[in-house]
C-alpha positions in Angstrom: -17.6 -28.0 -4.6 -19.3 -30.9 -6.0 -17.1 -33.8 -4.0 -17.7 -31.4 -0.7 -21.3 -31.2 -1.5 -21.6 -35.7 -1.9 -19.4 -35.6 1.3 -22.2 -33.6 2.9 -25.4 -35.5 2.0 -23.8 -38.9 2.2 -22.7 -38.3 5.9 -25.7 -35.8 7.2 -26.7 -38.0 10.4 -23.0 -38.2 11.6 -22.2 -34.3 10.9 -25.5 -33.6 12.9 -24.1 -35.7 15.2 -20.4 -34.0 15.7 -22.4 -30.6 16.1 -24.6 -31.9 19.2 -21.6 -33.0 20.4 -20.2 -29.5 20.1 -22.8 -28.0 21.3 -23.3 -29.8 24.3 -19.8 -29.3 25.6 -19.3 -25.9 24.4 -22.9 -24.9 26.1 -20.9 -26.2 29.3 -17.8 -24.0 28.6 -19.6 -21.1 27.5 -21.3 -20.0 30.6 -18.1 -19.0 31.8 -17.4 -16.3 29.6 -18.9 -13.7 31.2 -16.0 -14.4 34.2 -13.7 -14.0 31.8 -14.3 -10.5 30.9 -12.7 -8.1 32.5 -12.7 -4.1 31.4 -13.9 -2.6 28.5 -10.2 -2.8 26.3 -9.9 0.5 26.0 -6.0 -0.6 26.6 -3.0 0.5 24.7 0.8 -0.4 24.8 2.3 3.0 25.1 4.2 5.3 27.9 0.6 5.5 30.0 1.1 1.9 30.6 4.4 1.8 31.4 4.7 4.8 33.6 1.9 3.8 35.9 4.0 0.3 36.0 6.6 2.2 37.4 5.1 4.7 39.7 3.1 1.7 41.2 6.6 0.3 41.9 8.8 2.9 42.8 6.1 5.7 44.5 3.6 4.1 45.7 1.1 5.4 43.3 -2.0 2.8 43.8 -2.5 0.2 41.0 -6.5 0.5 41.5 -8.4 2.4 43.9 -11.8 2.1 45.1 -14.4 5.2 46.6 -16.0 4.3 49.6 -18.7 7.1 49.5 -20.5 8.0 52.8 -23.6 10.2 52.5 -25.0 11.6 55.9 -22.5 9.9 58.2 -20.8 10.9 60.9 -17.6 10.7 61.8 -17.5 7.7 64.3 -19.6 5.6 61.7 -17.4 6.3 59.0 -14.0 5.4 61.1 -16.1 2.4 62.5 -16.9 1.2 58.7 -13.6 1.5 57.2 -12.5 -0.1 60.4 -14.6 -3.1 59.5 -13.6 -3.0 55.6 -9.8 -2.8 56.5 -10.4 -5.9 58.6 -12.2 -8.2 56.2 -10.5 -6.8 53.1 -7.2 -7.9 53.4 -5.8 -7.1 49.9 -6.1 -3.4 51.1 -2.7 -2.0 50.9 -3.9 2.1 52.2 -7.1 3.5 53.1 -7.0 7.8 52.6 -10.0 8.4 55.3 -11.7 11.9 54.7 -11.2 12.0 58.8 -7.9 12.7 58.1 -8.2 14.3 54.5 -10.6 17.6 54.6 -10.7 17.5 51.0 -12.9 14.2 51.0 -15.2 15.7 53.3 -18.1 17.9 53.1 -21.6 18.2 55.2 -23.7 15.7 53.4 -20.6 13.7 51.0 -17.4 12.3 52.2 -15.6 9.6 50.4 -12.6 7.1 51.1 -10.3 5.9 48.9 -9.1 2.0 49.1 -5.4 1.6 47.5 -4.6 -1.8 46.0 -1.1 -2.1 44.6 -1.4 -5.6 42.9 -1.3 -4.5 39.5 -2.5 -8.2 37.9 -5.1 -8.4 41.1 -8.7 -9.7 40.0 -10.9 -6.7 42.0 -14.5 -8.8 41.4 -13.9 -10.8 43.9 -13.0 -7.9 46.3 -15.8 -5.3 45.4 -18.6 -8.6 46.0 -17.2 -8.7 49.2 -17.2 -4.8 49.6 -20.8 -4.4 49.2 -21.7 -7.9 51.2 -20.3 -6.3 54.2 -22.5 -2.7 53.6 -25.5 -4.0 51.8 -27.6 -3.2 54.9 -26.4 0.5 54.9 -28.1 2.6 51.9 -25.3 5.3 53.0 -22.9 3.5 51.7 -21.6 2.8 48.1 -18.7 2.3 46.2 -17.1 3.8 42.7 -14.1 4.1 40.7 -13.0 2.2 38.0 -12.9 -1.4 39.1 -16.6 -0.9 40.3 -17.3 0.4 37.2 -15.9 -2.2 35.3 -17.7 -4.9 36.9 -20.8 -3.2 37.1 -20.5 -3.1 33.3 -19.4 -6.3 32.7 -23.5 -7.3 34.5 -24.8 -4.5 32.9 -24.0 -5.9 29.6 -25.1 -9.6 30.0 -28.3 -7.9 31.0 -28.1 -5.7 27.8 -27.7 -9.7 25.6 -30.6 -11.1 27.6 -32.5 -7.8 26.8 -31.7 -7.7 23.5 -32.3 -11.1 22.3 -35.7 -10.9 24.0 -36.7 -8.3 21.7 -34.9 -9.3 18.6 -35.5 -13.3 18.3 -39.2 -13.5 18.4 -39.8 -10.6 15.6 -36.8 -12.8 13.9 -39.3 -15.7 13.7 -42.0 -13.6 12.8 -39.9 -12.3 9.6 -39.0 -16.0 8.9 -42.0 -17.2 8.9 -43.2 -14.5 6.1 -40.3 -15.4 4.1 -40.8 -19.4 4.1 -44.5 -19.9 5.5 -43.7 -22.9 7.8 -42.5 -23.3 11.3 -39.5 -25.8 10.6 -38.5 -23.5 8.1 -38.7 -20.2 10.6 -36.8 -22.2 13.8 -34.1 -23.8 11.7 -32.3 -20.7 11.1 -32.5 -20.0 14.3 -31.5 -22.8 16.1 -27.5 -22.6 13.3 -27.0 -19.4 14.8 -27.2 -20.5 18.4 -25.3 -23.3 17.7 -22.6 -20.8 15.7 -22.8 -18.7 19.1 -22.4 -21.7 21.7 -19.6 -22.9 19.5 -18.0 -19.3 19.3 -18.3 -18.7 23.0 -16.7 -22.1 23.9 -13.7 -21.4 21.9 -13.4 -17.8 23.2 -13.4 -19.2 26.9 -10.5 -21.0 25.6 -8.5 -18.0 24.7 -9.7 -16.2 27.2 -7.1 -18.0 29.5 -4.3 -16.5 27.1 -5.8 -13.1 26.0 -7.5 -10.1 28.1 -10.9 -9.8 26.8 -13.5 -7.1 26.9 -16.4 -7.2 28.0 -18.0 -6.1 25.2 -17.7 -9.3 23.4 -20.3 -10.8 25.2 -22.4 -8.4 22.8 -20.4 -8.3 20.0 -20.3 -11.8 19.1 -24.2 -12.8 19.6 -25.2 -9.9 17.9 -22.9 -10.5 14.9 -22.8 -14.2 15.1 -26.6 -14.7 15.2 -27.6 -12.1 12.4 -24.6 -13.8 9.9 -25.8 -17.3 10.6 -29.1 -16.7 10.0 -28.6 -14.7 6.6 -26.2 -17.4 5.8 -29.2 -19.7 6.7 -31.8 -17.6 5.0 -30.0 -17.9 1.5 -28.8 -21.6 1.6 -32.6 -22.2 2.8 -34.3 -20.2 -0.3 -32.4 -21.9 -2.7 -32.8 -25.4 -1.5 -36.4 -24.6 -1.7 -36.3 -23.4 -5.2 -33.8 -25.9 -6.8 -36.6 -28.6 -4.5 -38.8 -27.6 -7.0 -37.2 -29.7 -10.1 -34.6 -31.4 -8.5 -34.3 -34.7 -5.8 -33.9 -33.1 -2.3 -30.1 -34.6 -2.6 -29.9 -32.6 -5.7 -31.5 -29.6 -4.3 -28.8 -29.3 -1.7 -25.7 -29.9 -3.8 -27.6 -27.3 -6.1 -27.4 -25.1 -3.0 -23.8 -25.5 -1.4 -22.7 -24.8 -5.0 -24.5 -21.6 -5.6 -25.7 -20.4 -2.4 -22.8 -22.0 -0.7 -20.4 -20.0 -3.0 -21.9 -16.7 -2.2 -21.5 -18.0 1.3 -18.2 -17.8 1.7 -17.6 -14.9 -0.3 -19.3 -12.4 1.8 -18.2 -14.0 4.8 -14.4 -13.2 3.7 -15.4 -9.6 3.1 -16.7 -9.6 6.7 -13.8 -11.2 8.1 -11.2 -8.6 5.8 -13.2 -6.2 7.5 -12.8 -7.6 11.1 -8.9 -8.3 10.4 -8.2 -5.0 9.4 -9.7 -3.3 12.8 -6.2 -5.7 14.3 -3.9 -3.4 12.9 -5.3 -1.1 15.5 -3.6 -1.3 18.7 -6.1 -0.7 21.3 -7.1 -4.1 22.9 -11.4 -3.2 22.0 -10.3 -3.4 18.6 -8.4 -6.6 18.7 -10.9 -8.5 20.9 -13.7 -7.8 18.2 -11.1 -8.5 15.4 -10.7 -12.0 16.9 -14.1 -13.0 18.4 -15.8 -11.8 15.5 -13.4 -13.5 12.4 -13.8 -16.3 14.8 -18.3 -16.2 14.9 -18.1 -15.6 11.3 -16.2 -18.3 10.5 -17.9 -20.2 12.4 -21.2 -19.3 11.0 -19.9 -20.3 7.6 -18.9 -23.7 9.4 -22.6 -24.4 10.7 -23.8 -22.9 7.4 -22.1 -25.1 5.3 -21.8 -28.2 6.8 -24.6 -28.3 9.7 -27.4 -26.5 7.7 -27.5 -28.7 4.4 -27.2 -31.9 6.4 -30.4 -30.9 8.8 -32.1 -30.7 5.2 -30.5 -33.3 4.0 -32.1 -35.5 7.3 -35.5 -33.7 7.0 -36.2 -33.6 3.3 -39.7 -32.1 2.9 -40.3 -32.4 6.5 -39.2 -28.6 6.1 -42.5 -27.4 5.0 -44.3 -28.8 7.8 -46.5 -26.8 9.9 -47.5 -24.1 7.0 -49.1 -21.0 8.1 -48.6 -18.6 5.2 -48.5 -20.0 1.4 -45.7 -17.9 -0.2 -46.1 -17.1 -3.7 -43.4 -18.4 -6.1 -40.5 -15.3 -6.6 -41.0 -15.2 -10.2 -44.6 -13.9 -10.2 -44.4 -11.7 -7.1 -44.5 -7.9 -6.9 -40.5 -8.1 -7.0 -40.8 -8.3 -10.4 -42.8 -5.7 -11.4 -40.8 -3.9 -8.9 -38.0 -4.7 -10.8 -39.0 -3.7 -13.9 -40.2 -0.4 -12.8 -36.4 0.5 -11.4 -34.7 -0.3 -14.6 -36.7 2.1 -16.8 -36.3 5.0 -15.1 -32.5 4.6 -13.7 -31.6 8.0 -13.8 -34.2 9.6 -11.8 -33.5 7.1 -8.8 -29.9 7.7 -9.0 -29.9 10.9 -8.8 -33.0 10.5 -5.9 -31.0 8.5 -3.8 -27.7 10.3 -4.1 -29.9 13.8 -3.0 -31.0 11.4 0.3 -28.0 10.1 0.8 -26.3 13.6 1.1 -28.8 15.1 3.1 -28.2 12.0 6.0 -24.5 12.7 5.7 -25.0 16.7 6.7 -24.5 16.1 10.4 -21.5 14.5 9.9 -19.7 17.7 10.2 -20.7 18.3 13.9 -19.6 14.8 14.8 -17.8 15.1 18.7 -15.8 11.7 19.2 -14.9 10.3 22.8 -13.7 8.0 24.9 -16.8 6.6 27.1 -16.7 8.1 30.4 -19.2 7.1 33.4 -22.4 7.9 31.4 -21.5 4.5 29.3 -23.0 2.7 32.1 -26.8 3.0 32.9 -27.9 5.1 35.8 -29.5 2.7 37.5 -26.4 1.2 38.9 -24.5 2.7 42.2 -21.4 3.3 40.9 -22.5 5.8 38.5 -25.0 7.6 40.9 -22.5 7.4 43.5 -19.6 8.8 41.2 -22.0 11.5 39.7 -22.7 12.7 43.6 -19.1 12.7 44.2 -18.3 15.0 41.0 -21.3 17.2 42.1 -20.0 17.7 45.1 -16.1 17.9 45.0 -15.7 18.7 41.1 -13.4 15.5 40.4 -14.1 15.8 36.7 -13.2 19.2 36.4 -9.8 18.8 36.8 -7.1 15.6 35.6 -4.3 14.3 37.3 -1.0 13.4 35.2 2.0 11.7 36.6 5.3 12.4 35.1 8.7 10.2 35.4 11.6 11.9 34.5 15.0 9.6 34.1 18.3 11.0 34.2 21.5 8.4 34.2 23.8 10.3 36.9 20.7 10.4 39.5 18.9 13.5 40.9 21.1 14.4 44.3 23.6 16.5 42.5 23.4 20.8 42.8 23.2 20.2 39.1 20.3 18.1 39.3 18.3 19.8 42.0 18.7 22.8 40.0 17.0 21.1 36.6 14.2 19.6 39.2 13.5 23.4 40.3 13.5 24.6 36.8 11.6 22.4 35.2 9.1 22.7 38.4 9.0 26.8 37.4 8.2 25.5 33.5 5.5 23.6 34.6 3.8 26.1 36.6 4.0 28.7 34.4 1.9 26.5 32.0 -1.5 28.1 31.1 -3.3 24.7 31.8 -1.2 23.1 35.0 -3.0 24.1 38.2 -0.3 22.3 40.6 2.4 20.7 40.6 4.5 18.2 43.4 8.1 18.0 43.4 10.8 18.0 46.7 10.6 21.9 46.8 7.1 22.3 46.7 5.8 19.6 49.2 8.9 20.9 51.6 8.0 24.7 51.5 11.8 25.2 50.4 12.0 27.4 47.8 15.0 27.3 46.5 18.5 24.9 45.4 20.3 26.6 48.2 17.7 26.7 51.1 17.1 22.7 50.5 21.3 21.8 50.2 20.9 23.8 53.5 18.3 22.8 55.2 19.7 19.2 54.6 22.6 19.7 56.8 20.3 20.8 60.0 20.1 17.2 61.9 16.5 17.8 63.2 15.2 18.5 59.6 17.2 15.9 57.6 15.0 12.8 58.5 11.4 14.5 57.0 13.6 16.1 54.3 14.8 12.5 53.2 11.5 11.2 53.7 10.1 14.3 51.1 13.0 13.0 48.8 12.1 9.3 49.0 8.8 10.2 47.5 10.0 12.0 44.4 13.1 10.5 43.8 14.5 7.0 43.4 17.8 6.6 42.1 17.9 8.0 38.5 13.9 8.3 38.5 12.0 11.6 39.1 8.4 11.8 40.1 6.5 14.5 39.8 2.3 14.6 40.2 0.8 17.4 38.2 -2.7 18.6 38.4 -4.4 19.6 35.4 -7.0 22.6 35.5 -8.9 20.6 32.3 -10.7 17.7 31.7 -9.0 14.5 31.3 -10.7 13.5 28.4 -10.8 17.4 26.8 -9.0 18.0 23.4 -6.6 20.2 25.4 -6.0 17.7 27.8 -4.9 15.2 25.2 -2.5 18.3 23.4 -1.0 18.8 26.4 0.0 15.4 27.1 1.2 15.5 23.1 3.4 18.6 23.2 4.9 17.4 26.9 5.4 13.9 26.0 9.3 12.7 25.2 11.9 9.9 26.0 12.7 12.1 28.8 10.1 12.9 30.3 7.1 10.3 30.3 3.5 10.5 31.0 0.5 8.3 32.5 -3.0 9.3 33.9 -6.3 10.7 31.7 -4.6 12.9 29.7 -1.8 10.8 28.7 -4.3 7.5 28.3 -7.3 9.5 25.9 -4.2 10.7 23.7 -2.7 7.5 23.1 -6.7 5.7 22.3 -6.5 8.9 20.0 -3.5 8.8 18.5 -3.3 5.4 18.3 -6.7 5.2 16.4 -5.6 7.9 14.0 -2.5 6.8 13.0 -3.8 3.5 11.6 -7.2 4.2 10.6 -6.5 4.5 7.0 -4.0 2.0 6.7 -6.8 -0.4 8.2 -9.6 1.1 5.9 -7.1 0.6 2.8 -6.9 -3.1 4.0 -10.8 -3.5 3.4 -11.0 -1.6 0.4 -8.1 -2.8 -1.3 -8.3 -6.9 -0.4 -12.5 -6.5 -1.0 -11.8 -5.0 -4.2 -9.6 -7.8 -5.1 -12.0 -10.5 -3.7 -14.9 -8.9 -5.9 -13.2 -8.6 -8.7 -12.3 -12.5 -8.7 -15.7 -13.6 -7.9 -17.2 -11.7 -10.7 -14.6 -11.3 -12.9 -15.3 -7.2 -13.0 -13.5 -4.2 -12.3 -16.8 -2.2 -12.3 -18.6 -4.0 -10.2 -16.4 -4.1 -7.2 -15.4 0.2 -7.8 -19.3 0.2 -7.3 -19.6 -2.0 -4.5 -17.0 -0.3 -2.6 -18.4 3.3 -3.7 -21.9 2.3 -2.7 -20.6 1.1 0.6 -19.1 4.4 1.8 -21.9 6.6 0.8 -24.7 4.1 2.6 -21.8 4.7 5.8 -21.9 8.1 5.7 -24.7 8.6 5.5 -25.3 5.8 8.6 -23.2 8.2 10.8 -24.8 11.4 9.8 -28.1 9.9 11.5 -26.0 8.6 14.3 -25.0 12.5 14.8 -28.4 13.3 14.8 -29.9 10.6 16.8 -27.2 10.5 20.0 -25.2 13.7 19.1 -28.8 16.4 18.7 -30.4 14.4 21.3 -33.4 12.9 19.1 -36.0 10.1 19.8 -36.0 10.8 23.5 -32.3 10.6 24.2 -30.0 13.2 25.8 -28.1 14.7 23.6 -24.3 13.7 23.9 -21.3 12.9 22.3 -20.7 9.4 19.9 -18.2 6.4 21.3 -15.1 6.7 19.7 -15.3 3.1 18.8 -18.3 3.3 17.4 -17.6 4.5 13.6 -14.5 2.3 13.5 -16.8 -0.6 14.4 -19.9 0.1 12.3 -17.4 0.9 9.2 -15.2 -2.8 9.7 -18.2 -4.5 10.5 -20.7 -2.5 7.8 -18.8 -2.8 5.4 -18.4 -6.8 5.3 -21.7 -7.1 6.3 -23.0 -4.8 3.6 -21.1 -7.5 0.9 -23.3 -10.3 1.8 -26.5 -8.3 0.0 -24.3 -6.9 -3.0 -22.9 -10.6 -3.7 -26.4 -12.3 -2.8 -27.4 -10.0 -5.6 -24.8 -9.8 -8.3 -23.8 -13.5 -8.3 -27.5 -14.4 -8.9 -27.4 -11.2 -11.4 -24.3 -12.6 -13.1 -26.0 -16.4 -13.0 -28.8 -15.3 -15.3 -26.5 -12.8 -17.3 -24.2 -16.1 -18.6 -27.2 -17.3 -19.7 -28.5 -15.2 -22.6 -25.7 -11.9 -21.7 -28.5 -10.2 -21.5 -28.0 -7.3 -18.9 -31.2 -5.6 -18.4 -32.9 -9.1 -18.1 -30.5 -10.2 -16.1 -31.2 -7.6 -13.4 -34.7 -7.6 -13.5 -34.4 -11.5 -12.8 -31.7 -11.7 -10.4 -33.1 -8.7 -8.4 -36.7 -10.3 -8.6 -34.8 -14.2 -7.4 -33.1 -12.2 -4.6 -35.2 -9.3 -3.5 -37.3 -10.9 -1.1 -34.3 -12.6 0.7 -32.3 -9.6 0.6 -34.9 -7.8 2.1 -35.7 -10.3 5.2 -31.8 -10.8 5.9 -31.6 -7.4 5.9 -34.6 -6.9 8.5 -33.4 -9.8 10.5 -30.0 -8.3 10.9 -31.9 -4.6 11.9 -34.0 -6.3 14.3 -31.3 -8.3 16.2 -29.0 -5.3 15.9 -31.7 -2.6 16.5 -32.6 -4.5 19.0 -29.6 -3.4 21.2 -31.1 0.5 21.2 -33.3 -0.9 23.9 -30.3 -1.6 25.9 -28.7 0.5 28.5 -24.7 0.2 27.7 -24.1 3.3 25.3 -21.4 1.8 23.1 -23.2 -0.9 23.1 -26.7 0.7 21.9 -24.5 3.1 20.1 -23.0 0.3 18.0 -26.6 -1.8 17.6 -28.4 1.2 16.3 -25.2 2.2 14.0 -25.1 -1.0 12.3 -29.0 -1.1 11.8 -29.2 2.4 10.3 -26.4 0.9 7.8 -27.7 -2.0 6.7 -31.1 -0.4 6.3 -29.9 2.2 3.9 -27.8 -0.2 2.3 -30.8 -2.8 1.9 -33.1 -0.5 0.6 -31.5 2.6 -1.0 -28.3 1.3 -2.0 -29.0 -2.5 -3.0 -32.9 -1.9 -4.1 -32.2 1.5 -6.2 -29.1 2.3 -6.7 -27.2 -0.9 -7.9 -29.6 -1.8 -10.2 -29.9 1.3 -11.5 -26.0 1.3 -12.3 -26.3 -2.1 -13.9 -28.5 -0.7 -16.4 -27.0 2.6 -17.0 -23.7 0.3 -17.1 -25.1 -2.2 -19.0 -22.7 -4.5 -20.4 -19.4 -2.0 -19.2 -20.6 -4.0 -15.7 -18.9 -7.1 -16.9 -15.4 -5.4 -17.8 -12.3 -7.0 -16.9 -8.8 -5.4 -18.7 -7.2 -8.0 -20.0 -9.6 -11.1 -20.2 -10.1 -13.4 -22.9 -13.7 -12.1 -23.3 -12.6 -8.7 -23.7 -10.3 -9.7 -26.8 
């Protein structure tokens, strides 16, 4: 990397320049990401998908629907308001009034529902306009999923604003106690924004070709602005120590080699982990995939290129403005620190593992789901509004699936109308269907015969076709089935399973929370083998070990489960003040892809400085003790920095969201402390020179 690292210095004030370029534009650009976000990408391409494609089409089944709820209205002021809402809304394709609908009606509730049948139809636009035209009556409000999607998509730019509100000033704070100086502290700071601005630009630019969610809007700020400024944190530290004995050109190719190295190594473990959540495919997944391998590669960009030439242009003008004097690493407490974990390696392993295993405990009660309408914070309408409605009329106790049944010589035959009534009769006699629609049912006929019959009567033949229209088109058969189970119950999602075939399809709840399920299950170790297979490989070629990366990857999982036994007992018990509830499905599928990366920027911070001082003298024991004293420090401020603007997001109101902040902060605090601090070390002295062990090398001849 030397050429790279002349390049760098020799052209600092025109790469500075190039990046204010950037980051002017891309500031421009960026502020229209939130626009672009539409649902929270809990989207899969299976038989849900393409059902509801084809009911939409064929049966009228609405694309989206809106509730208009109505609380302590009468009857003329409801008719007069959906009177004015049909008028000024003209993408309305049907309005189902409780006037005309019992069932949607009760003494103090009643709700509407708006049908739009424009399945790529931007709803935004359309629920703004909704609640313009009733914002003066508190009576009225509105739920349902686009309402709730939008209401997320604000919720969760408040969640950023929140977050970083919290997060970046105690950032500074732990800055300034690792370098003592005010440039020192902001310049971190001001790489990741710029890795961010940049980021977001680019993903406005996809965003045109790909359906994001709108939880990148935290993702990538949270992620992006904890890995530039660990990135920054290291390159930073090092500078400053090579400054010491070298020119401050010197320093910072120094730096780029070193530091720079370990750089890029930890940010192709992230980005193995962030890849391998793409072989998922639920949208979430592949929207976090992508924004994130594209913030991380970006923060290696600014890191790299943007960061050395800033100190390249300010020299020692990065110790100006010193509040704290920071002793030099070699004769701080680290050391003695240090020393004191390598004689007694033994006791601390066998410490830790006995604390680890007691965090992982809960794991065993661990409820996964989809998030429902508690995701979004109460303080929003559509969830009070929904909450009232399930109150009231029990909408959650029951799920709605819609089955499409083909069959190539149509459904008019005496043949076919007996197979309609017989699979109607298998349905019903289901322990968990509570009603089912068909041609027989919705025309009171009971039998093949009576309908053939009752066809041939003049005066009933009109309504009887009409009844057929709605269940039958051509070689299609539709039939509406009412679950007596939650949509997003276990039995729900069997159902769907064991009914499910070529031959008879499935959308709705049931059909939908199976396929996130299934999907998620079917590839989860294939995408788990991905990161532990390709990190292995990518440790074992920076180090030249086999040990080292079998520890690294052993560490890794027991610092994660033991991170999701405390999420079990934090959101799951109902501790710290929360309720207790269920954990995101998303959420250890995140924190695992992202943890895991994340947790290889400490264990190669560490072992490469480890391994620097060991090919000096192949001295093991020394070599720990002096690459744990060099690195402890920074270790333990990236690691702070990244729980702070990660823990900052348990503030916010968004579950997955705070679900996922206080996840990867749990992680990264057991892997910065017990795992990196005490158990690492402690296997590189009870290792000892077995740590540098590669079959087949020269040195092992």
């Amino acid at each position: 990397m030397t050429r790279y690292a002349q390049f760098i210095t020799k052209h600092a004030k025109i790469i500075i320049a190039l990046w204010l370029i950037i980051i002017v534009i891309g500031s421009f650009f960026a502020l229209k990401l939130p626009s672009q976000l539409q649902g929270d990408g809990f989207e899969v391409d299976g038989q849900h998908a393409a059902v509801m494609k084809e009911v939409n089409k064929n049966f009228d089944v609405p694309a989206h629907s809106i509730l208009v709820v109505f609380e302590n209205k009468s009857d003329d002021a409801i008719k007069k308001t959906l009177q004015s809402i049909k008028k000024n809304i003209t993408e309305i394709d049907t309005i189902q009034s409780p006037i005309e609908l019992p069932q949607q009606h009760s003494k103090k509730l009643s709700y509407a529902v708006l049908n739009f049948n424009d399945t790529d139809e931007d709803l935004n636009p359309i629920v703004d306009n909704l609640r313009a035209l009733t914002k003066k009556d508190p009576s009225v409000s509105y739920t349902g999923q686009p309402v709730i999607s939008k209401d997320m998509n604000v919720a969760s730019q408040s969640d950023l604003v929140q977050a970083e509100m919290i997060g970046l000033p105690i950032a500074i704070i732990v800055l300034l106690l690792a370098f003592g100086t005010v440039v020192a502290a902001i310049l971190p700071i001001l790489i990741g924004v710029a890795t961010i601005i940049t980021t977001f630009f680019i993903m406005v630019l996809i965003g045109d070709y790909v359906s994001l969610s709108i939880y990148v809007l935290n993702i990538i700020p949270m992620l992006g602005l904890a890995l530039s400024i660990d990135f920054s944190l290291l390159f930073i530290n090092r500078y400053r120590e090579e400054r010491l004995t070298n020119s401050i050109e010197n320093a910072i190719h120094i730096a780029i080699k070193t530091a720079g190295k370990s750089i890029i190594f930890s940010a192709v473990c992230v980005m193995i982990g962030l890849g391998a959540m793409s072989v998922i495919g639920v949208e979430l997944f592949q929207n976090i995939a992508l924004g994130g391998s594209i913030v991380v590669f970006i923060a290696v960009l600014t890191g790299l290129t943007l960061s050395p030439a800033v100190l390249m242009v300010l020299g020692d003008g990065l110790n100006k403005w010193t509040i704290i004097r920071v002793k030099p690493t070699a004769t701080s407490r680290w050391h003695a620190f240090a020393t004191a974990v390598m004689k007694r390696p033994v006791l601390i392993v066998i410490t830790a593992l006995i604390i680890l295993g007691a965090m992982m405990i809960p794991i065993k009660d661990i409820k996964l789901t989809i998030p429902q309408i508690d995701a979004l914070p109460k303080s929003f309408d559509a969830r009070s509004a929904y909450e009232k409605l399930d109150q009231e009329f029990d909408l959650g106790k029951t799920s709605s699936v819609y089955a499409l049944v083909e069959r190539p010589d149509g459904w008019h035959s005496t043949a076919a109308l007996k197979e309609i009534s017989k699979l109607q009769k298998k349905l019903q006699d289901d322990s968990l269907v509570k009603d089912v629609a068909t041609i027989f049912t919705a025309s009171d006929i009971d039998s093949v015969a009576d309908w053939q019959q009752a066809m041939t009567v003049p005066q009933l033949k009109p309504a009887l076709t009409k009844t057929q229209d709605a269940f039958i088109k051509d070689e299609q058969l539709f039939i509406p089935i009412t679950l007596n189970v939650e949509g997003d119950s276990s039995a729900a999602q069997q159902w769907a399973r064991d009914w499910s075939s070529d031959d008879f399809q499935l959308a709705g709840a049931p059909k939908f929370n199976q396929e996130i399920f299934d999907e998620i299950s079917d590839n989860i170790v294939l995408a788990l083998t991905i990161i532990i297979l390709s990190t292995f490989i990518i440790l074992m070629i920076a180090f030249k070990s086999i040990v080292i990366p079998i520890k690294a990857i052993l560490m890794n999982i027991l610092g994660l489960s033991a991170a999701f036994g405390l999420l079990v007992y934090i959101f799951q018990y109902g501790h710290f003040g929360l309720e207790a509830g269920t954990i995101v499905l998303i959420i250890p599928v995140i924190t695992f892809c992202l943890v895991f990366g994340l947790s290889m920027d400490y264990e190669v911070f560490l072992i490469s400085r480890i391994q620097e001082e060991y090919l000096k003298e192949h001295n093991n024991t020394k070599a720990t003790i002096d690459g744990l004293t060099q690195t402890s420090k920074i270790i333990t401020s990236a690691a702070l920095i990244m729980i702070v603007l990660t823990g900052s997001f348990a503030f916010t109101d968004v579950l997955p969201v705070k679900q996922i902040g206080v996840g990867i902060a749990i992680a990264i605090a057991i892997d910065a402390t017990i795992i990196r601090l005490l158990l690492v070390p402690s296997l590189m002295k009870l290792f000892g020179d077995w740590n540098w062990w590669l079959p087949f090398s020269k040195k092992n001849k």
